[in-house]
GUDO-717582 format. One record per residue: residue number from 1; residue in three letters; x, y, z negated of N, C-alpha, C in turn. Coordinates in nm, 3 decimals. Atoms other than C-alpha are relative to their C-alpha. Last residue first. Layout:
# GUDO-717582
<pt><i>NUM</i><aa>Ala</aa><n_X>X</n_X><n_Y>Y</n_Y><n_Z>Z</n_Z><ca_X>X</ca_X><ca_Y>Y</ca_Y><ca_Z>Z</ca_Z><c_X>X</c_X><c_Y>Y</c_Y><c_Z>Z</c_Z></pt>
...
***
This chain:
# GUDO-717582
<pt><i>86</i><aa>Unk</aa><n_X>-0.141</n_X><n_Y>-0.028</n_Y><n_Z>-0.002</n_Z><ca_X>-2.769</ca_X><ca_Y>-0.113</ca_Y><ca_Z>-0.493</ca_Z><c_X>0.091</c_X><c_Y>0.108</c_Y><c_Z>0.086</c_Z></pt>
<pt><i>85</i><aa>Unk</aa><n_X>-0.115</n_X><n_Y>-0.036</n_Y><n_Z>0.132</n_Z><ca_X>-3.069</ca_X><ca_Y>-0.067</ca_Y><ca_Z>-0.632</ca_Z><c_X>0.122</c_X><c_Y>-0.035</c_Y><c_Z>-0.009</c_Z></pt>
<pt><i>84</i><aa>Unk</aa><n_X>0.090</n_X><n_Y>-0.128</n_Y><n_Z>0.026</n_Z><ca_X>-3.259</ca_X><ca_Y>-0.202</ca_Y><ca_Z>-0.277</ca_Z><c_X>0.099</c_X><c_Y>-0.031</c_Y><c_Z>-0.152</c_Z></pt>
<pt><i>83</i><aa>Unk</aa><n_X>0.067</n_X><n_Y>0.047</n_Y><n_Z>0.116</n_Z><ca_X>-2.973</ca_X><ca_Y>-0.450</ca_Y><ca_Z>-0.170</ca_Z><c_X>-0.128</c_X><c_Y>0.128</c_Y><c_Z>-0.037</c_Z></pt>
<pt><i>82</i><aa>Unk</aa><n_X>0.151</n_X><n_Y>-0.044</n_Y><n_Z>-0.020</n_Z><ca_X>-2.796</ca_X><ca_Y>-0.268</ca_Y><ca_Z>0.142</ca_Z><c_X>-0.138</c_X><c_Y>-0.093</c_Y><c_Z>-0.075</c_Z></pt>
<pt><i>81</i><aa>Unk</aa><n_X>0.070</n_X><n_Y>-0.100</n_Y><n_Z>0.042</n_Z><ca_X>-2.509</ca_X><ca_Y>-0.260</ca_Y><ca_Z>-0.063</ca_Z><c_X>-0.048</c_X><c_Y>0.064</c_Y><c_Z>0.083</c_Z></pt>
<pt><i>80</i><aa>Unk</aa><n_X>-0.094</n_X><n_Y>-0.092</n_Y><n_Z>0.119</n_Z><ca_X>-2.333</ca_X><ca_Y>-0.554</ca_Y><ca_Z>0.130</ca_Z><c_X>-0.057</c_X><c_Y>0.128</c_Y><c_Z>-0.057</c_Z></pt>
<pt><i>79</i><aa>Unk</aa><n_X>-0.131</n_X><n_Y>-0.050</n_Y><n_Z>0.021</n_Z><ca_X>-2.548</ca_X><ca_Y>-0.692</ca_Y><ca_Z>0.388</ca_Z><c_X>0.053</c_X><c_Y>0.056</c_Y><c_Z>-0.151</c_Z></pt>
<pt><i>78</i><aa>Unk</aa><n_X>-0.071</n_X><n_Y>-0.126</n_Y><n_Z>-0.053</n_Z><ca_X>-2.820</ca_X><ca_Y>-0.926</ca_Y><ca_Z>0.358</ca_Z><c_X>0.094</c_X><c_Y>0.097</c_Y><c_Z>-0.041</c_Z></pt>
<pt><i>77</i><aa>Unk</aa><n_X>0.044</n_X><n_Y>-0.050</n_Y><n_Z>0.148</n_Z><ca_X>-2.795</ca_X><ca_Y>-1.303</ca_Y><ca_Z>0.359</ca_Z><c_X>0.031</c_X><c_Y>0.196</c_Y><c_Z>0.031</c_Z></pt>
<pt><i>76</i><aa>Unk</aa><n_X>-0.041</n_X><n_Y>-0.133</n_Y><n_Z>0.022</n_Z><ca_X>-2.787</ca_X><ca_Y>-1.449</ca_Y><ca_Z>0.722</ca_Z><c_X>-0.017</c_X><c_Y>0.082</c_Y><c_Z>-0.149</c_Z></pt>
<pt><i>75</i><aa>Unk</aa><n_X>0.077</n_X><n_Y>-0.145</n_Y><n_Z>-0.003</n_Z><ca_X>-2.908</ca_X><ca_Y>-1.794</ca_Y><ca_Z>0.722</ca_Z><c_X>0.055</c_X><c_Y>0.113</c_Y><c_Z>-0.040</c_Z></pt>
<pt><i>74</i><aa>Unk</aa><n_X>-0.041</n_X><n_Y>-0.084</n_Y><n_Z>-0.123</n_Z><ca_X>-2.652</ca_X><ca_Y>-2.069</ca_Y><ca_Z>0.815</ca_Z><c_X>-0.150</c_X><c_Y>0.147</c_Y><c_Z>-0.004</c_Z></pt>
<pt><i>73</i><aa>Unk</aa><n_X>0.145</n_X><n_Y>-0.010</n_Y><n_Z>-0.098</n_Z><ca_X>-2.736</ca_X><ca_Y>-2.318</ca_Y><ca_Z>0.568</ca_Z><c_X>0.002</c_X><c_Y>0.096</c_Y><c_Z>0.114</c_Z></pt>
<pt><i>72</i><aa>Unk</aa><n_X>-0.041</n_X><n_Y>0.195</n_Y><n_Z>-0.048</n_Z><ca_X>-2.528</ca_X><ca_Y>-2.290</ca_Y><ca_Z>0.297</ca_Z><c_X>-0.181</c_X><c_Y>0.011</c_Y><c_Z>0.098</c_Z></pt>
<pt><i>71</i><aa>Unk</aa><n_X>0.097</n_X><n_Y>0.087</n_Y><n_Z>0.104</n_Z><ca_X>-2.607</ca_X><ca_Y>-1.860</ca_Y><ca_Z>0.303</ca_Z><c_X>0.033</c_X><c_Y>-0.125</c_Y><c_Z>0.072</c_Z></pt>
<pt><i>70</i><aa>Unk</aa><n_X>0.110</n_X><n_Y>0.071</n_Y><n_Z>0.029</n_Z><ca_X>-2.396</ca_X><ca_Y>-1.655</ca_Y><ca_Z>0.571</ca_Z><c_X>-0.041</c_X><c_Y>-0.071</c_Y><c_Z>-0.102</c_Z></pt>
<pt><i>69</i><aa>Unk</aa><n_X>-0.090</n_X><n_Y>0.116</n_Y><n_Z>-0.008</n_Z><ca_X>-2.175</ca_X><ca_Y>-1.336</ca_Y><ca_Z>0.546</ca_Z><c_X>-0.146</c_X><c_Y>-0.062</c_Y><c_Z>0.019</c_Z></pt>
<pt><i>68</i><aa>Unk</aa><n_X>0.119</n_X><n_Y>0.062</n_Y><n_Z>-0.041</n_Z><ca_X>-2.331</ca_X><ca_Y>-1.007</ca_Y><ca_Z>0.651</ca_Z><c_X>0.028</c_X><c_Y>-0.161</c_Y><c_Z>-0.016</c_Z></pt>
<pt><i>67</i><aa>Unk</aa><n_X>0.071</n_X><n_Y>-0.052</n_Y><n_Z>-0.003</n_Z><ca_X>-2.095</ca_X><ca_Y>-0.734</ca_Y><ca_Z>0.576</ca_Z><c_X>-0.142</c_X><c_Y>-0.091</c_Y><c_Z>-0.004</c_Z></pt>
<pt><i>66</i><aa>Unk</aa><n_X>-0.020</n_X><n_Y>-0.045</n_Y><n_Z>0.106</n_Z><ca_X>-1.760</ca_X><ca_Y>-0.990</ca_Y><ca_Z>0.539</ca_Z><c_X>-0.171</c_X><c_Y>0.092</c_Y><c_Z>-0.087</c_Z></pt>
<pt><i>65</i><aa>Unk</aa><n_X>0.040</n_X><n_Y>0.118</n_Y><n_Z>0.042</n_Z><ca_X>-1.851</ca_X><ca_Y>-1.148</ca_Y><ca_Z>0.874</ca_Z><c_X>-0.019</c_X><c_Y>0.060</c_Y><c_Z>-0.176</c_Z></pt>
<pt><i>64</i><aa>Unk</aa><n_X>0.110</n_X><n_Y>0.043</n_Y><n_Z>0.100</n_Z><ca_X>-1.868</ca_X><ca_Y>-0.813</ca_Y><ca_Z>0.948</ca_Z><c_X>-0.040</c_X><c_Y>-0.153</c_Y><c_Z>-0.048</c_Z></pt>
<pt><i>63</i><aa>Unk</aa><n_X>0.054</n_X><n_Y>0.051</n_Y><n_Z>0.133</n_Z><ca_X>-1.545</ca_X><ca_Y>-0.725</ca_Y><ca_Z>0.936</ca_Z><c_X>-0.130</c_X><c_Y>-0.028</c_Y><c_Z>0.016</c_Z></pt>
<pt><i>62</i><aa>Unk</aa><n_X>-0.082</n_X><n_Y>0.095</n_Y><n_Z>0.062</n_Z><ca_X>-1.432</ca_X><ca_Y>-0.639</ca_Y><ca_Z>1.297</ca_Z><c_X>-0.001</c_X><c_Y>-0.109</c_Y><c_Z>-0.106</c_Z></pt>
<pt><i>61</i><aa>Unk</aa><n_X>0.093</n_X><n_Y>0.109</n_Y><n_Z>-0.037</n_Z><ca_X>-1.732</ca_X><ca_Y>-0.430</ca_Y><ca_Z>1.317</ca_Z><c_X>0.060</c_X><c_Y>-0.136</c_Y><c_Z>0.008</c_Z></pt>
<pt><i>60</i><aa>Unk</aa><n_X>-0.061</n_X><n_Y>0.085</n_Y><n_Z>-0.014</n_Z><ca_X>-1.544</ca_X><ca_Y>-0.208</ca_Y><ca_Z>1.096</ca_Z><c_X>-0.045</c_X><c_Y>-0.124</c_Y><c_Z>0.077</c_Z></pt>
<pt><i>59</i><aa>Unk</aa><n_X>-0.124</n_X><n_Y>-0.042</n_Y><n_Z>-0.022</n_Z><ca_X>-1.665</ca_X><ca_Y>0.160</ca_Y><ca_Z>1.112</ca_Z><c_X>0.097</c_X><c_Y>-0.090</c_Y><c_Z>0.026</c_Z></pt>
<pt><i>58</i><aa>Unk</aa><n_X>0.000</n_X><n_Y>-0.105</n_Y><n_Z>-0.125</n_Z><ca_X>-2.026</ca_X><ca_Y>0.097</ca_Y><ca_Z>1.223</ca_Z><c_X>0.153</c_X><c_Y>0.036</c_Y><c_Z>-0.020</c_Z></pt>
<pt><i>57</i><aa>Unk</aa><n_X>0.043</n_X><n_Y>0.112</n_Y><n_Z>-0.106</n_Z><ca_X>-2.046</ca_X><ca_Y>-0.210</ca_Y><ca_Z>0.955</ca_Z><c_X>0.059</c_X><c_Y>0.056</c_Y><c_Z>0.159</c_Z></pt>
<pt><i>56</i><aa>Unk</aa><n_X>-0.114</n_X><n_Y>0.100</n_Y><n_Z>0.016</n_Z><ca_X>-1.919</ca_X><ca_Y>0.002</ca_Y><ca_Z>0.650</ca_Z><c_X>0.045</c_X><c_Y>-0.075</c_Y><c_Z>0.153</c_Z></pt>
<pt><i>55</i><aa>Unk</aa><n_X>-0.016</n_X><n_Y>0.132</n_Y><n_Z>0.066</n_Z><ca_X>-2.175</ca_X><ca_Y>0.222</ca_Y><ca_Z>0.726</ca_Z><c_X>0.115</c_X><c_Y>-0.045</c_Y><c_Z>0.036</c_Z></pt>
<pt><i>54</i><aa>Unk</aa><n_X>-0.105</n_X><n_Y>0.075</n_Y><n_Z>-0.060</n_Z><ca_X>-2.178</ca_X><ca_Y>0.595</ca_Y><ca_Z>0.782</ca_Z><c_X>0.004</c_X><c_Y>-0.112</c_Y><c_Z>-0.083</c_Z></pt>
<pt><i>53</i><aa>Unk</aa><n_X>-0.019</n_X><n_Y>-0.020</n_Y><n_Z>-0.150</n_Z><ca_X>-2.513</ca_X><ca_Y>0.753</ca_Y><ca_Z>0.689</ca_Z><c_X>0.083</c_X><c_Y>-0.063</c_Y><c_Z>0.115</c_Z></pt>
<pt><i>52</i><aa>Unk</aa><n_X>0.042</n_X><n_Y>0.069</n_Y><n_Z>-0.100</n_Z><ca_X>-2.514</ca_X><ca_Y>0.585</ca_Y><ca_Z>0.383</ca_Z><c_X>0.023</c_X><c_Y>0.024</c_Y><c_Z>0.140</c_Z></pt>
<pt><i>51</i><aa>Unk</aa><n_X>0.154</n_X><n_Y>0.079</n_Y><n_Z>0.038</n_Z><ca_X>-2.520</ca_X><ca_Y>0.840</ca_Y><ca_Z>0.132</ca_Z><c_X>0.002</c_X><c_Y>-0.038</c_Y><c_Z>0.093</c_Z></pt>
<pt><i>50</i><aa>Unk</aa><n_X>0.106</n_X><n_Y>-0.017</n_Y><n_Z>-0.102</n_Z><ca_X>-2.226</ca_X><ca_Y>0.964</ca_Y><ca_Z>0.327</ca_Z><c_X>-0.109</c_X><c_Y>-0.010</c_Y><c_Z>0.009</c_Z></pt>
<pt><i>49</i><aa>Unk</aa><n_X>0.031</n_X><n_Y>-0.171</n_Y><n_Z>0.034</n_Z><ca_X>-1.978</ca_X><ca_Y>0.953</ca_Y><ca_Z>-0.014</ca_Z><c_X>-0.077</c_X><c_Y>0.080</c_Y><c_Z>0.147</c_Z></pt>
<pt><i>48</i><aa>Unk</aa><n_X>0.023</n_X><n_Y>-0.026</n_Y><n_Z>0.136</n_Z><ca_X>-2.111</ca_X><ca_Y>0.609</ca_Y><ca_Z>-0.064</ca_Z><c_X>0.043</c_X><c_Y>0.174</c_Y><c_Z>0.054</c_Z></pt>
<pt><i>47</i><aa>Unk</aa><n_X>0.159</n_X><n_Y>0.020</n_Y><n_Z>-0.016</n_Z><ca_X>-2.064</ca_X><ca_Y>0.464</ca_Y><ca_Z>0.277</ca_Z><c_X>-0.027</c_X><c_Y>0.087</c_Y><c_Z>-0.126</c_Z></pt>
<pt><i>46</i><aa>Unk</aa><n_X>0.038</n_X><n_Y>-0.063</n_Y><n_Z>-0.065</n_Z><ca_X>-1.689</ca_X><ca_Y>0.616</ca_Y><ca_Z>0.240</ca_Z><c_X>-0.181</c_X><c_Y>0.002</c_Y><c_Z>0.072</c_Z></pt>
<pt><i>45</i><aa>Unk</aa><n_X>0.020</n_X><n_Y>-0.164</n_Y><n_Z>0.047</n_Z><ca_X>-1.654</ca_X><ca_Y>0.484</ca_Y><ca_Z>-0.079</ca_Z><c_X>-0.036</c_X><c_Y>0.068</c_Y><c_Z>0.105</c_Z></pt>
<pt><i>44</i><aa>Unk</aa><n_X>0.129</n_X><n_Y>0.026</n_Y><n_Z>0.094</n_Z><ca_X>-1.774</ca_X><ca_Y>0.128</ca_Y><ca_Z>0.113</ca_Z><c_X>-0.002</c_X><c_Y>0.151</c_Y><c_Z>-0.059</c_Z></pt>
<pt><i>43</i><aa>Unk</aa><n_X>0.140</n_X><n_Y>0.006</n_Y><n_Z>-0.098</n_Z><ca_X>-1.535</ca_X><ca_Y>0.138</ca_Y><ca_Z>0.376</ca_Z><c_X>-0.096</c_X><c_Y>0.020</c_Y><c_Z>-0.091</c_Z></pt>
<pt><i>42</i><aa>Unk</aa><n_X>0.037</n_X><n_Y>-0.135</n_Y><n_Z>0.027</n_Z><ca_X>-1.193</ca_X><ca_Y>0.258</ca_Y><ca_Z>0.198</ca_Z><c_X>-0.176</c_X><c_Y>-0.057</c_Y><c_Z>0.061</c_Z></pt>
<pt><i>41</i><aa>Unk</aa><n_X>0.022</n_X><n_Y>-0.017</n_Y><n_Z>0.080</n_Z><ca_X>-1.109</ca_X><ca_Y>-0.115</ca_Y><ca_Z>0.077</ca_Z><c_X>-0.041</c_X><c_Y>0.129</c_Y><c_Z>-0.021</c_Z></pt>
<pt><i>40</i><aa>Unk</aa><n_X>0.112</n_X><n_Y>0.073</n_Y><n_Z>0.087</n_Z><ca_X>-1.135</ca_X><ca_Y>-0.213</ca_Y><ca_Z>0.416</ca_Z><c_X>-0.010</c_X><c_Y>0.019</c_Y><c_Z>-0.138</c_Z></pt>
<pt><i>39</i><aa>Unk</aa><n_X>-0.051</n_X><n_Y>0.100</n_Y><n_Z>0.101</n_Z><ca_X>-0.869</ca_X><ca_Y>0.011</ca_Y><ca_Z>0.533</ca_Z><c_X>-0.132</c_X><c_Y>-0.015</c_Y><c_Z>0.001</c_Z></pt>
<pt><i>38</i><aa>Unk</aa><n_X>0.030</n_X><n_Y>-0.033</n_Y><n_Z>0.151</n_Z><ca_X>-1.014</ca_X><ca_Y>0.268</ca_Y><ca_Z>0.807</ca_Z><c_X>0.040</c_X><c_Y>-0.112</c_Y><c_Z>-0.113</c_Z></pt>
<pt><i>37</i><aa>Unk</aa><n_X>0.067</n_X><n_Y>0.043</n_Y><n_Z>0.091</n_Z><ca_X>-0.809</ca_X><ca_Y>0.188</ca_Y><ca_Z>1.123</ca_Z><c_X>-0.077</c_X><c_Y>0.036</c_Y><c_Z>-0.129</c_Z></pt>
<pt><i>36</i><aa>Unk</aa><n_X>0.040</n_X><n_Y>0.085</n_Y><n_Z>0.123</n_Z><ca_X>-0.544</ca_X><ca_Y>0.418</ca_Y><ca_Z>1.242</ca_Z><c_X>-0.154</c_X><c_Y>-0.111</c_Y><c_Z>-0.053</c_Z></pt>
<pt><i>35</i><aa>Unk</aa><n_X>-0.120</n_X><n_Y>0.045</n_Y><n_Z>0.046</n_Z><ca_X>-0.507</ca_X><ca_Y>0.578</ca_Y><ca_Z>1.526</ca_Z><c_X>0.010</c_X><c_Y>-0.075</c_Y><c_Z>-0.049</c_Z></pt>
<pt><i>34</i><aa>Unk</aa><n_X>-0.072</n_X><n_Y>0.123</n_Y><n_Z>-0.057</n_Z><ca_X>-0.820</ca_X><ca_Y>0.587</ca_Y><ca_Z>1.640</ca_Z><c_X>0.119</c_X><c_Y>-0.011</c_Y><c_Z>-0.012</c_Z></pt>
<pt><i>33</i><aa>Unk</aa><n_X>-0.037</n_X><n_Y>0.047</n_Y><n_Z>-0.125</n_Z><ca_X>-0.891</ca_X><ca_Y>0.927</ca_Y><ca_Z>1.651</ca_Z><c_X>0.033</c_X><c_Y>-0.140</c_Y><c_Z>0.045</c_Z></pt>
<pt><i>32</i><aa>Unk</aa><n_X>0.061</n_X><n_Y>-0.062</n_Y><n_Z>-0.090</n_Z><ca_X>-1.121</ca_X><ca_Y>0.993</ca_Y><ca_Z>1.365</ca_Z><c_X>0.029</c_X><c_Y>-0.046</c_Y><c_Z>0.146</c_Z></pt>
<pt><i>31</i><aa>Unk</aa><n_X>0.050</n_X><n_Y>0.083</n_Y><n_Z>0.013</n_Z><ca_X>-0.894</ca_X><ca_Y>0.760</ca_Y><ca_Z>1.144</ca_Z><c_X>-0.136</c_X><c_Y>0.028</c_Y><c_Z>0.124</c_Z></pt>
<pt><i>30</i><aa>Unk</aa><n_X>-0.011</n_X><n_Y>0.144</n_Y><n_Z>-0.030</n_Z><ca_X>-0.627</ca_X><ca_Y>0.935</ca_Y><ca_Z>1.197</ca_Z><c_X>-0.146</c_X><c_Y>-0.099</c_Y><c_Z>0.047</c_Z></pt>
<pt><i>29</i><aa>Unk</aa><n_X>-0.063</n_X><n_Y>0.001</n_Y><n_Z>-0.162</n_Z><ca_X>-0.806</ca_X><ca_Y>1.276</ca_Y><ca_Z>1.189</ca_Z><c_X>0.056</c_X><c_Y>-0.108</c_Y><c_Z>0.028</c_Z></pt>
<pt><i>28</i><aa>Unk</aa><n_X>0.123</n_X><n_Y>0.013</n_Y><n_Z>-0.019</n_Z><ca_X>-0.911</ca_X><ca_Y>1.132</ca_Y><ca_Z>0.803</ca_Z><c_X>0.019</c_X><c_Y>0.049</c_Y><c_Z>0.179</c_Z></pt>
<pt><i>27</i><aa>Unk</aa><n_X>0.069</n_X><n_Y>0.159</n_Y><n_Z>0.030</n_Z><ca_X>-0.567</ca_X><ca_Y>1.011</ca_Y><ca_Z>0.732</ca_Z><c_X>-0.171</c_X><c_Y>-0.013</c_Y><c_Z>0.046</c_Z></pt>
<pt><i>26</i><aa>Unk</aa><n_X>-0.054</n_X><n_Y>0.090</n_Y><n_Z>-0.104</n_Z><ca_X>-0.394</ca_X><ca_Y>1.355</ca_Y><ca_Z>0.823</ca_Z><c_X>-0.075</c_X><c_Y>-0.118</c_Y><c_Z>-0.008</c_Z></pt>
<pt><i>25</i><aa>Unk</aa><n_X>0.057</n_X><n_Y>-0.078</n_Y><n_Z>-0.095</n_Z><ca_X>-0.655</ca_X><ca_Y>1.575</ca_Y><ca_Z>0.599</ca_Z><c_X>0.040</c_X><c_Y>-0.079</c_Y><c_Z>0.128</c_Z></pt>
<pt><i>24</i><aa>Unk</aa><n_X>0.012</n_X><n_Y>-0.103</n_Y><n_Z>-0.085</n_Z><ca_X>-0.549</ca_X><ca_Y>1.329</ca_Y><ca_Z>0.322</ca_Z><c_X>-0.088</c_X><c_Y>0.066</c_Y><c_Z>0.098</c_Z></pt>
<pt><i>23</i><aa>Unk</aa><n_X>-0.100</n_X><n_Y>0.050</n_Y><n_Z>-0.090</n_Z><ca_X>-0.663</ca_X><ca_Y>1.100</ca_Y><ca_Z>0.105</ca_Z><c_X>0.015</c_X><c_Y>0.148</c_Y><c_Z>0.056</c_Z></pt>
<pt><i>22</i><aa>Unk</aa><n_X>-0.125</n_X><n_Y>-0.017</n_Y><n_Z>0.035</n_Z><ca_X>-0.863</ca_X><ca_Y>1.140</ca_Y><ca_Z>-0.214</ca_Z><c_X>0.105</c_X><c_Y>-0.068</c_Y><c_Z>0.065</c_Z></pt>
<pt><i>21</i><aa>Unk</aa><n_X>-0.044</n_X><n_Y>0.148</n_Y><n_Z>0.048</n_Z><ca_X>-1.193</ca_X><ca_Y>0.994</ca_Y><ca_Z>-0.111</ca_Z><c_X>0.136</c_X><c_Y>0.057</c_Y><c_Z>-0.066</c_Z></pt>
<pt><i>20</i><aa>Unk</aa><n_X>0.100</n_X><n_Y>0.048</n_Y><n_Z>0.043</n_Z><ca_X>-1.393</ca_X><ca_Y>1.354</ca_Y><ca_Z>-0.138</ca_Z><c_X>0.052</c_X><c_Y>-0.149</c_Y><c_Z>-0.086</c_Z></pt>
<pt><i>19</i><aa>Unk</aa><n_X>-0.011</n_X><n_Y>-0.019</n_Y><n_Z>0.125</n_Z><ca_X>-1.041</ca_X><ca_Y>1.531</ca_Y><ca_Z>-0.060</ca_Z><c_X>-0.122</c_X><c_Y>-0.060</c_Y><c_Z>-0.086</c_Z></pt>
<pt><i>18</i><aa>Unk</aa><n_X>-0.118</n_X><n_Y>0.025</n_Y><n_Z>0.063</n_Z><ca_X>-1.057</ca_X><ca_Y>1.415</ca_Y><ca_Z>0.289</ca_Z><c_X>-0.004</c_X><c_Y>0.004</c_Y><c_Z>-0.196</c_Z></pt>
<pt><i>17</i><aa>Unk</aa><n_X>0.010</n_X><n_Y>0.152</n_Y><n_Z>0.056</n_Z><ca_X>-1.390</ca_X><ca_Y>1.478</ca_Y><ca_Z>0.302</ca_Z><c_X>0.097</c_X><c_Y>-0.013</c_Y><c_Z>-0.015</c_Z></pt>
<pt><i>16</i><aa>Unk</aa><n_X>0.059</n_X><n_Y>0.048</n_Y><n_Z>0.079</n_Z><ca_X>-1.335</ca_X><ca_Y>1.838</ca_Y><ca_Z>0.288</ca_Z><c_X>-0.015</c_X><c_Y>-0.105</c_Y><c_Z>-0.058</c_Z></pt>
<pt><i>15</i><aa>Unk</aa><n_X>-0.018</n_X><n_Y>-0.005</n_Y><n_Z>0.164</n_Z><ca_X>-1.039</ca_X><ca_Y>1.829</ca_Y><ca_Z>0.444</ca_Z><c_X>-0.035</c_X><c_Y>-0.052</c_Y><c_Z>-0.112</c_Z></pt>
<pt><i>14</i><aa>Unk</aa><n_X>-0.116</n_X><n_Y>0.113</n_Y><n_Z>0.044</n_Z><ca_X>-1.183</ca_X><ca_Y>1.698</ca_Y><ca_Z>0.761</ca_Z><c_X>0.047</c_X><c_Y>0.015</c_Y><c_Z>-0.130</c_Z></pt>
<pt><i>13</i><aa>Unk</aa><n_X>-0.152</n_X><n_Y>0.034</n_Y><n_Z>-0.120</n_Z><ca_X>-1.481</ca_X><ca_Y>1.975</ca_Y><ca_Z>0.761</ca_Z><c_X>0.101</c_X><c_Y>-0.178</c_Y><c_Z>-0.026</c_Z></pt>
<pt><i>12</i><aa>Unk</aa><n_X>-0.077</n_X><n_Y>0.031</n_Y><n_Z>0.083</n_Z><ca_X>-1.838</ca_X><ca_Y>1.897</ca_Y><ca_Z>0.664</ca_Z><c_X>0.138</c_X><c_Y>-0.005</c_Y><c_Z>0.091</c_Z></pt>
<pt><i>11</i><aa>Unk</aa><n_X>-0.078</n_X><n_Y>-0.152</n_Y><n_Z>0.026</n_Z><ca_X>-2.065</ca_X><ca_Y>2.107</ca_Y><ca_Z>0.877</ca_Z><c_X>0.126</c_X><c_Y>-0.051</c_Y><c_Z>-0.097</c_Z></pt>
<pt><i>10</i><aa>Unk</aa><n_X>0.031</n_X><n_Y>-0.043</n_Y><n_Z>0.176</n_Z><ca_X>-2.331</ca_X><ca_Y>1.789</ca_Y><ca_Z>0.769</ca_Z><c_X>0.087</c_X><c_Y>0.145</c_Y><c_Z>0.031</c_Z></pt>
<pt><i>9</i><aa>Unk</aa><n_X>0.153</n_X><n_Y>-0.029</n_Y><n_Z>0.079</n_Z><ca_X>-2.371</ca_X><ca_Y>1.720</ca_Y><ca_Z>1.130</ca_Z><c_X>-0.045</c_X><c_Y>0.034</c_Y><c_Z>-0.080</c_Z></pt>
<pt><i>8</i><aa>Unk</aa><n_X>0.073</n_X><n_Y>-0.109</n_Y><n_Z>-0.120</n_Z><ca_X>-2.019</ca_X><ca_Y>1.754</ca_Y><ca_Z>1.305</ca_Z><c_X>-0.123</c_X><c_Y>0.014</c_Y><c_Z>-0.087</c_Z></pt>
<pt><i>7</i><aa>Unk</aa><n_X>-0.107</n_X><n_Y>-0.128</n_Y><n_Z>0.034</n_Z><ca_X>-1.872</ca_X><ca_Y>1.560</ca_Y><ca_Z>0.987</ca_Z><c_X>-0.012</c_X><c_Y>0.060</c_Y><c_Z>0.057</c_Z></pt>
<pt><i>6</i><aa>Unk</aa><n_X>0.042</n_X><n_Y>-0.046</n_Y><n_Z>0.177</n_Z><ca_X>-2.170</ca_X><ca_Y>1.288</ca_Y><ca_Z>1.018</ca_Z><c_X>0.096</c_X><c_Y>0.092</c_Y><c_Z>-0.019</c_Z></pt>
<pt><i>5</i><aa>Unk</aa><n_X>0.142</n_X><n_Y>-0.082</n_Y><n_Z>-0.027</n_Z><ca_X>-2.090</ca_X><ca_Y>1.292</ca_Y><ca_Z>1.418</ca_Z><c_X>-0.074</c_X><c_Y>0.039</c_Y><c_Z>-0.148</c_Z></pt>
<pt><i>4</i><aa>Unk</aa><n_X>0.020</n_X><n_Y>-0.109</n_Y><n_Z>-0.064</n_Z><ca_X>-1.722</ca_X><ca_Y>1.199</ca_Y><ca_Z>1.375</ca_Z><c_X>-0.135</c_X><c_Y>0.091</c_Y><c_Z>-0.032</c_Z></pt>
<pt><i>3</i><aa>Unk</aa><n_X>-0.096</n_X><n_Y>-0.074</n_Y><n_Z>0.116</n_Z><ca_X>-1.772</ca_X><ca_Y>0.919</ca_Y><ca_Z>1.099</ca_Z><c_X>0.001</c_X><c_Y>0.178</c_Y><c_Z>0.004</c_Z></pt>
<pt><i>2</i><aa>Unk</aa><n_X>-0.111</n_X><n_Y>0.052</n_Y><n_Z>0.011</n_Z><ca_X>-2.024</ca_X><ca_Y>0.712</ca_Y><ca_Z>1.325</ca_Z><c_X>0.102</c_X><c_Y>0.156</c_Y><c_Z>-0.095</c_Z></pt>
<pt><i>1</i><aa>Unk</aa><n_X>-0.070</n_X><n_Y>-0.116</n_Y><n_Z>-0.050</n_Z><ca_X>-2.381</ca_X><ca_Y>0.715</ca_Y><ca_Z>1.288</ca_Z><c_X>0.149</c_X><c_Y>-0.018</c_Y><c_Z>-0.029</c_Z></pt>
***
């Protein structure tokens, strides 16, 4: 699910989250509209404060070599805290 539709779905305003990661109200409408990019170092808190819902993957598809790198050998190892206990 993408950023929009988890903040339509939970009733969660912009603010709100905003103030979840400790950015603005402007930075999260940025990021809504395409203005801006989400930094790669915001992708993961923001998987985290969505329990998941919004992945890293769905906001940067750009990155996923990063999300899904490969194993010597060319097998896919899996993503980034989708580990079970992680």
């Amino acid at each position: 699910m993408d950023l929009r539709t988890y903040l339509k779905t939970t009733s969660t305003t912009q603010a709100a989250f905003a103030e979840k990661l400790h950015v603005s109200q402007g930075t999260v409408a940025h990021w809504l509209c395409n203005r801006v990019r989400v930094p790669a170092e915001r992708l993961l808190d923001i998987e985290q404060a969505t329990d998941g819902q919004v992945t890293a993957q769905e906001m940067r598809q750009d990155l996923a070599p990063l999300f899904c790198p490969r194993a010597p050998g060319g097998a896919p190892l899996p993503p980034l805290g989708c580990l079970p206990g992680t």
